[in-house]
C-alpha positions in Angstrom: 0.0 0.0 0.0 1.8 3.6 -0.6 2.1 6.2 1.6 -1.0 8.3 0.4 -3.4 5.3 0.9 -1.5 4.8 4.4 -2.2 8.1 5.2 -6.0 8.3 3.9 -6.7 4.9 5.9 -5.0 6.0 9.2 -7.1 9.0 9.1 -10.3 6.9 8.5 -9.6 5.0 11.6 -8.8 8.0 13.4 -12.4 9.5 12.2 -14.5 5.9 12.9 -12.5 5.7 16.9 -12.3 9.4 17.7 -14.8 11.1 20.0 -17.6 12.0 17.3 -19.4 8.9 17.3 -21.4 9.9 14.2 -18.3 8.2 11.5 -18.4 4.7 13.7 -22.3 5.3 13.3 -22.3 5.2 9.6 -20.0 2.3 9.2 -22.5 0.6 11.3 -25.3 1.1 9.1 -23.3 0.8 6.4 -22.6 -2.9 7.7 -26.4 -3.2 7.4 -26.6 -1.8 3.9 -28.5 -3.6 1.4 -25.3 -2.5 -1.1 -22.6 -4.5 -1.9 -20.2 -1.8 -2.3 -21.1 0.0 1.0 -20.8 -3.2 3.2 -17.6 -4.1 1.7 -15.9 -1.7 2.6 -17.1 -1.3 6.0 -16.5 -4.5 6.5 -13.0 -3.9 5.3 -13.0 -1.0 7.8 -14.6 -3.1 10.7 -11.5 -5.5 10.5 -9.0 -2.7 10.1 -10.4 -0.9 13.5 -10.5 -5.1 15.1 -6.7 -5.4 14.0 -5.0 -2.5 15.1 -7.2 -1.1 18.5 -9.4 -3.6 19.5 -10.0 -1.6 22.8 -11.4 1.3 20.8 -13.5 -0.9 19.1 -15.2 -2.6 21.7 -16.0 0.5 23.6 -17.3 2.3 20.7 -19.8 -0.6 20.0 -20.7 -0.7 24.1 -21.4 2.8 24.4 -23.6 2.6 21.1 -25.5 -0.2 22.4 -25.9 2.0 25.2 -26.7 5.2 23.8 -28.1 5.2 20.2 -31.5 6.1 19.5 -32.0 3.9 16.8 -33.0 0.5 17.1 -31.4 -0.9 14.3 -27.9 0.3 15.8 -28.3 -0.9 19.1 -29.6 -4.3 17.6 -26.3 -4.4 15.3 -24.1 -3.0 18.2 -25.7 -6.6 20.2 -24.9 -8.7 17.4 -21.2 -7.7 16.3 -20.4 -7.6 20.0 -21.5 -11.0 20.6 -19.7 -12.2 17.2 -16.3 -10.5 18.9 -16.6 -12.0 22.2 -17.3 -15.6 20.8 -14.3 -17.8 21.3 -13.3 -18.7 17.8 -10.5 -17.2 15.2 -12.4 -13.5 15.6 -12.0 -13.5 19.7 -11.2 -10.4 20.6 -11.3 -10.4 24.7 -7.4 -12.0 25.1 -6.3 -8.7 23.4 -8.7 -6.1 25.6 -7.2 -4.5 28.5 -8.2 -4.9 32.5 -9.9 -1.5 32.0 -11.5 -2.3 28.5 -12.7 -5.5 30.1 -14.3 -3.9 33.0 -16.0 -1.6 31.3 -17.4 -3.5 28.8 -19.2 -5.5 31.6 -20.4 -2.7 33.4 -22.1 -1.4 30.1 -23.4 -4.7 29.7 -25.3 -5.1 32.7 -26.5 -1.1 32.4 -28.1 -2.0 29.4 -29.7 -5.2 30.8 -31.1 -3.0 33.1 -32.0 0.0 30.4 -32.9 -1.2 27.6 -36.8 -1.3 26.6 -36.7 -3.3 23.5 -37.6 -6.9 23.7 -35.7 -8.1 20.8 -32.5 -5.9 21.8 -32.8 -7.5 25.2 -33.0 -11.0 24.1 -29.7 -10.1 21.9 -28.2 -8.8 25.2 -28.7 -11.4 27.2 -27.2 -13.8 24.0 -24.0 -11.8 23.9 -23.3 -11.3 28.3 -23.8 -15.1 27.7 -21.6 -16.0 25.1 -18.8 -13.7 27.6 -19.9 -15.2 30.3 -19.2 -18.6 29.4 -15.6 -17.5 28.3 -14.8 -15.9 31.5 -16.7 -17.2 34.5 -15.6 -20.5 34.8 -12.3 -18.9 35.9 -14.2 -16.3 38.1 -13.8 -13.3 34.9 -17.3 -12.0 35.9 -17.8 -12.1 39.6 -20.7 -9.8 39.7 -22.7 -11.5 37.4 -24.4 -14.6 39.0 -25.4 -11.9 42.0 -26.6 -9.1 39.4 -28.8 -12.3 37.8 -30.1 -13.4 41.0 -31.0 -9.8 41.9 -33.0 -9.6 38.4 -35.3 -12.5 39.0 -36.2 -11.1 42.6 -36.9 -8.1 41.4 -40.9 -6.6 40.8 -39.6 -6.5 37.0 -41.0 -8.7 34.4 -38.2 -7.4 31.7 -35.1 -8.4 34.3 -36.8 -11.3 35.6 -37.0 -12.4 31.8 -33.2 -11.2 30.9 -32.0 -12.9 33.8 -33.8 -16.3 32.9 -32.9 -16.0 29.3 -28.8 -15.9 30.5 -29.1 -18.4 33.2 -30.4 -21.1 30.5 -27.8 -20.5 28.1 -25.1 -20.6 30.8 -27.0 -24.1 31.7 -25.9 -25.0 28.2 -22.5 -23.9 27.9 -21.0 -23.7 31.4 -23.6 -26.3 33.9 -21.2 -27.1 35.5 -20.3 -23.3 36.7 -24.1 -23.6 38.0 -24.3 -26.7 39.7 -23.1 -24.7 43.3 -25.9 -22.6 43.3 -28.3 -25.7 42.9 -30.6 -24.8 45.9 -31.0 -20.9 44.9 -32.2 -22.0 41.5 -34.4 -24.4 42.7 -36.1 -21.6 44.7 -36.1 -18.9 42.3 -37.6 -21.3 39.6 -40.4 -22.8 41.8 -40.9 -19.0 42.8 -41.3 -17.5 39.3 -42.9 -20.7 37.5 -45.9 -20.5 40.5 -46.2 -16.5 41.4 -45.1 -14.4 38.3 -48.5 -13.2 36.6 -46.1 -12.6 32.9 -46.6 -15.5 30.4 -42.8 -14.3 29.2 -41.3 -14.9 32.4 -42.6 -18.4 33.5 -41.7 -19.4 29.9 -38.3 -17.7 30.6 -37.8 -19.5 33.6 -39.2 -22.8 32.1 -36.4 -22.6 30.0 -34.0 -22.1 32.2 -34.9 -24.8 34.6 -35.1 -27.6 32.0 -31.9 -26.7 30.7 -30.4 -26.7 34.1 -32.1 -30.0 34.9 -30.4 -31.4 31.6 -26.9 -30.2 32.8 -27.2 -31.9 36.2 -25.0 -35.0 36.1 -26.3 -36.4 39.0 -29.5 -37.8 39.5 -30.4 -37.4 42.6 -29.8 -33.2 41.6 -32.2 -33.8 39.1 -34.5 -35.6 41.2 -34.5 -32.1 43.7 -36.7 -30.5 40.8 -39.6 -32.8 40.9 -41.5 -30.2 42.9 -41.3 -28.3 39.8 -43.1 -30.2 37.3 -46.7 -29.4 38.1 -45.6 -26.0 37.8 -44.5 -26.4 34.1 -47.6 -28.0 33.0 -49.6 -25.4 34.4 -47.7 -22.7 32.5 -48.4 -24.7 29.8 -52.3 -25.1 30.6 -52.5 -21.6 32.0 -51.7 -20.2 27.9 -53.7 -22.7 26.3 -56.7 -21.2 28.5 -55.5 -17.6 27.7 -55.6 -19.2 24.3 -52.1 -18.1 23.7 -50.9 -20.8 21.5 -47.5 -19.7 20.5 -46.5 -19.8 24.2 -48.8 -23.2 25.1 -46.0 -24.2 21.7 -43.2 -22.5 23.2 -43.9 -24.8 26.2 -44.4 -27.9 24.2 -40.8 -27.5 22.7 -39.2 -27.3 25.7 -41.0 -30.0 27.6 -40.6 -32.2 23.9 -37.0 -31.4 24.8 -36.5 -32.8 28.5 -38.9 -35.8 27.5 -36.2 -36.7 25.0 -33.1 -36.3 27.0 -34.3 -36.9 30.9 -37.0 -38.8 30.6 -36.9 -41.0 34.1 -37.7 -37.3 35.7 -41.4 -37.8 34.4 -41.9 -41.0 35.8 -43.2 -40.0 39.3 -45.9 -37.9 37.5 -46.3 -40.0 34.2 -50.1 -40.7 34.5 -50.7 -36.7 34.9 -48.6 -35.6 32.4 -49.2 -38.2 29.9 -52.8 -37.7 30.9 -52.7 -34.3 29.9 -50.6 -34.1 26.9 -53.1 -37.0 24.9 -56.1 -34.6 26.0 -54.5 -31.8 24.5 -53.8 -34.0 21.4 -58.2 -34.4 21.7 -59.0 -31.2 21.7 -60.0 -30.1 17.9 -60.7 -26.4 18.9 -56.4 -26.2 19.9 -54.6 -25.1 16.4 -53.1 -28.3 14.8 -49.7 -27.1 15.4 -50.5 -27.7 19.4 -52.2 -30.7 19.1 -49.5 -32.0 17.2 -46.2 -31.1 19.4 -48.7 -32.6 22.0 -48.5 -36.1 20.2 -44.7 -35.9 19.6 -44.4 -35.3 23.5 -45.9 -38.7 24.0 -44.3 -40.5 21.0 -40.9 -38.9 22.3 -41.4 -40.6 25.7 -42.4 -44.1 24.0 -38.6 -44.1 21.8 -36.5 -43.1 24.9 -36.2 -46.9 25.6 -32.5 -46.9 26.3 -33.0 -44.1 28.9 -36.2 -45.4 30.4 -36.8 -49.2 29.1 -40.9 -49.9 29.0 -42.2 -47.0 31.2 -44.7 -46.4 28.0 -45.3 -49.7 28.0 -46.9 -49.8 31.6 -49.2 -47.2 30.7 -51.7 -49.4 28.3 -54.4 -47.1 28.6 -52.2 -43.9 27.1 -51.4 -46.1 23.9 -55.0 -47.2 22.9 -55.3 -43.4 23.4 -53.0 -42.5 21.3 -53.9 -45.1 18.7 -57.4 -43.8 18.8 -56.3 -39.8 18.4 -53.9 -41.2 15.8 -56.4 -43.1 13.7 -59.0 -40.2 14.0 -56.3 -37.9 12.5 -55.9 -40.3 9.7 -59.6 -39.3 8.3 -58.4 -35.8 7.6 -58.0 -36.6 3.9 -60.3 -35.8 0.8 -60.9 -37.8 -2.2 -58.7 -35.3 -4.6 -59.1 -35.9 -8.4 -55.5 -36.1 -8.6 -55.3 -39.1 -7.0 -56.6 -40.7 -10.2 -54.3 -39.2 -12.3 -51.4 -40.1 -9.9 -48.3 -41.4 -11.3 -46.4 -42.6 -8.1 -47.6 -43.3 -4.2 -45.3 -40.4 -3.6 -48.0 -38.1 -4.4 -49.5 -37.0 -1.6 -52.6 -35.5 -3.5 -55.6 -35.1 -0.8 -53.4 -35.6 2.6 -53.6 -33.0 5.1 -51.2 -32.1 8.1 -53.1 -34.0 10.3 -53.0 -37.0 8.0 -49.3 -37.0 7.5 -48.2 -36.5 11.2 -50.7 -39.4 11.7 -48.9 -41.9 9.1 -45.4 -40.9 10.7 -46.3 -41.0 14.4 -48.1 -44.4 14.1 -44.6 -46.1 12.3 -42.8 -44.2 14.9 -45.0 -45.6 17.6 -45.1 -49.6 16.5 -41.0 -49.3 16.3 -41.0 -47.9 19.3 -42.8 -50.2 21.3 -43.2 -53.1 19.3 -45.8 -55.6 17.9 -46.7 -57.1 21.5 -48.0 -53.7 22.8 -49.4 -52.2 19.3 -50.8 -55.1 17.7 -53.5 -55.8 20.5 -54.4 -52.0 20.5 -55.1 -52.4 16.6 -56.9 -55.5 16.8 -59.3 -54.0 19.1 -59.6 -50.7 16.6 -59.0 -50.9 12.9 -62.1 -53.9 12.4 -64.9 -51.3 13.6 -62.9 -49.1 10.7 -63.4 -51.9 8.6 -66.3 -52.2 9.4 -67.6 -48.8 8.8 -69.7 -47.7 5.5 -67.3 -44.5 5.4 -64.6 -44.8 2.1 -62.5 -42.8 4.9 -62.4 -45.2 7.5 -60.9 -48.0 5.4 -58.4 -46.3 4.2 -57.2 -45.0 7.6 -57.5 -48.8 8.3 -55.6 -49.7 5.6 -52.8 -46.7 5.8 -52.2 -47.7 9.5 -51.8 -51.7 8.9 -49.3 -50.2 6.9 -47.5 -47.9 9.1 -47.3 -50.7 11.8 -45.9 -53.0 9.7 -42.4 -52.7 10.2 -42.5 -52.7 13.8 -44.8 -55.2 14.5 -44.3 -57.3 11.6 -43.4 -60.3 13.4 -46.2 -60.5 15.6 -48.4 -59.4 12.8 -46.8 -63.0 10.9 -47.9 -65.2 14.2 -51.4 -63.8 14.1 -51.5 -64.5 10.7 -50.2 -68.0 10.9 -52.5 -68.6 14.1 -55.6 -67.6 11.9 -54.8 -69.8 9.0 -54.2 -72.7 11.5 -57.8 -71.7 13.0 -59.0 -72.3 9.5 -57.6 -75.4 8.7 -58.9 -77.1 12.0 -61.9 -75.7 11.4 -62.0 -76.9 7.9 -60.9 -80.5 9.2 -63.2 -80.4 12.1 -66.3 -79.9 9.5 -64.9 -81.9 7.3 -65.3 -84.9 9.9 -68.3 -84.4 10.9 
């Protein structure tokens, strides 16, 4: 590079770092810049400010997050501060001074505190965790943990949220940083999930707790949080009554979640919860979406045999539920002309969403548990469909004989073969006589 462009570029930096903040302001938005040309080269400038004062940087982008009026700044500010404090090839806290450091993390918290915007908050809490995580396993961020556990017993919905939203990412990344403080969390989740009148924070805290019950190696730890389980399902009743479905969903997901990877905690309540989920799964005025996250709750707790061998299985009512709900879902389909001009059983002319969770929920099911649970349950169901005059009801018959196949196809063979036996004494017997 000559001299000139040396010159030019030092006096750029010199602009974008110095005490005006509108220059760093418009690389900013011009990092945001639907141009090519314009995000180029802040981009180019963005690295160039990273490579030779990281310090400057960082600060600049704090006291933006801090102090801009505009949204979209404070949102990016969030966003490229998390990206530099992320501990990959771009990590940028190593090369920050003691002071740069500490008043970083005293702009982060402020603005925890500060900040109005939901979706700036929830970018806040992603980037004090991603530092967190870095630093607190070696004590970098002693007043965090206390600032947190100030938040969530504080009359503020927004802290109570930010400080939930932290605590279950820290549960992801750094447990085992959490584990100490096992009996304050216990108490500051059973608190939240049973008083707080905010929809946001219970499903905040339900969050966090499941993802701290994951990290828990131990399971008599994880056994401590048993008192909290009636408390999640009524934070997940309490929104389907509000009819607030994406939270009753939002609640789904993360109960979905600890049903797949800690499923032995159910099994005090099973019967309840189980109980609860299929009559979700029955309710046709619930949106489909509901219904169905309801089923995958129960079909996710029937394949986590390795984790918790037959405790489906002991529950025979639940599965000729679930069959039932399952078979009912399979009528949703309409005779669509293009079915007769199908070229391929690939075509899924007709089916519905209903129909196809159905067909993939009742192979998932007969794997799961196998032909000597599921094959009695559709002995007892699928002749009434036979049965029936509707066109609709034979197919479902018909669709689910297949789905079952492969995991019950043994049994399914002996039945067959005890039939045919049936019928050839039968045939003898008459014949005799």
């Amino acid at each position: 590079m000559d001299p000139e462009s040396t010159q030019l570029q030092q006096a750029q930096l010199a602009a974008i770092l110095g005490p005006d903040s509108a220059p760093f302001e418009i690389v900013i938005s011009h990092l945001m810049s639907t141009s090519n040309e314009l995000r180029s080269q802040a981009e180019s400038l963005f690295n160039l400010c990273k490579q030779t004062d990281p310090d400057s940087l960082t600060l600049k982008l704090a006291h933006l997050l801090q102090s801009s009026p505009h949204v979209e700044a404070r949102a990016m500010s969030a966003i490229l501060l998390r990206k530099q404090l992320t501990r990959d090839d771009s990590y940028l806290w190593p090369r920050l001074t003691d002071s740069t450091r500490s008043s970083l993390k005293s702009i982060l918290l402020s603005c925890i505190q500060r900040e109005d915007s939901k979706s700036i908050s929830k970018k806040l809490c992603d980037t004090v965790s991603e530092l967190a995580s870095g630093i607190l396993p070696e004590n970098g961020w002693p007043e965090l943990l206390p600032f947190m556990f100030q938040c969530v017993s504080s009359d503020s919905p927004k802290l109570q949220e930010s400080a939930f939203l932290i605590f279950a990412q820290l549960s992801q990344y750094i447990g085992d940083t959490l584990a100490p403080h096992i009996k304050h969390l216990h108490a500051v989740f059973l608190q939240c999930l049973t008083t707080s009148p905010s929809s946001d924070v219970k499903i905040a805290a339900l969050n966090a707790a499941i993802n701290f019950i994951q990290c828990l190696s131990n399971s008599a730890d994880r056994d401590r949080f048993q008192d909290l389980l009636p408390a999640m399902m009524t934070t997940l009743t309490e929104a389907l009554n509000n009819g607030n479905d994406a939270t009753a969903q939002e609640a789904l997901e993360l109960l979905i979640e600890l049903a797949g990877t800690e499923p032995r905690f159910l099994r005090r309540q099973l019967v309840d919860v189980v109980g609860s989920m299929l009559q979700i799964a029955e309710a046709e005025a619930l949106e489909e979406g509901t219904r169905h996250l309801a089923i995958e709750f129960v079909i996710t707790l029937a394949e986590a045999r390795e984790r918790a061998p037959g405790m489906m299985r002991k529950l025979p009512q639940f599965i000729s539920r679930l069959f039932a709900i399952l078979m009912k879902m399979l009528l949703d389909i309409e005779d669509d002309p293009a079915w007769h001009s199908a070229e391929s059983e690939e075509e899924d002319a007709g089916e519905t969403s209903n129909y196809s969770v159905a067909q993939e929920c009742l192979d998932r099911l007969s794997i799961s548990l196998g032909g000597n649970t599921i094959v009695p349950v559709a002995s007892e169901q699928l002749p009434g469909y036979l049965a029936a005059p509707e066109w609709q009801k034979h197919h479902a018959a018909l669709v689910a004989l297949a789905q079952i196949a492969e995991g019950c196809a043994k049994v399914l063979i002996m039945r067959m073969l005890m039939v045919s036996m049936l019928f050839v004494l039968l045939g003898a017997i008459l014949f005799i006589y």
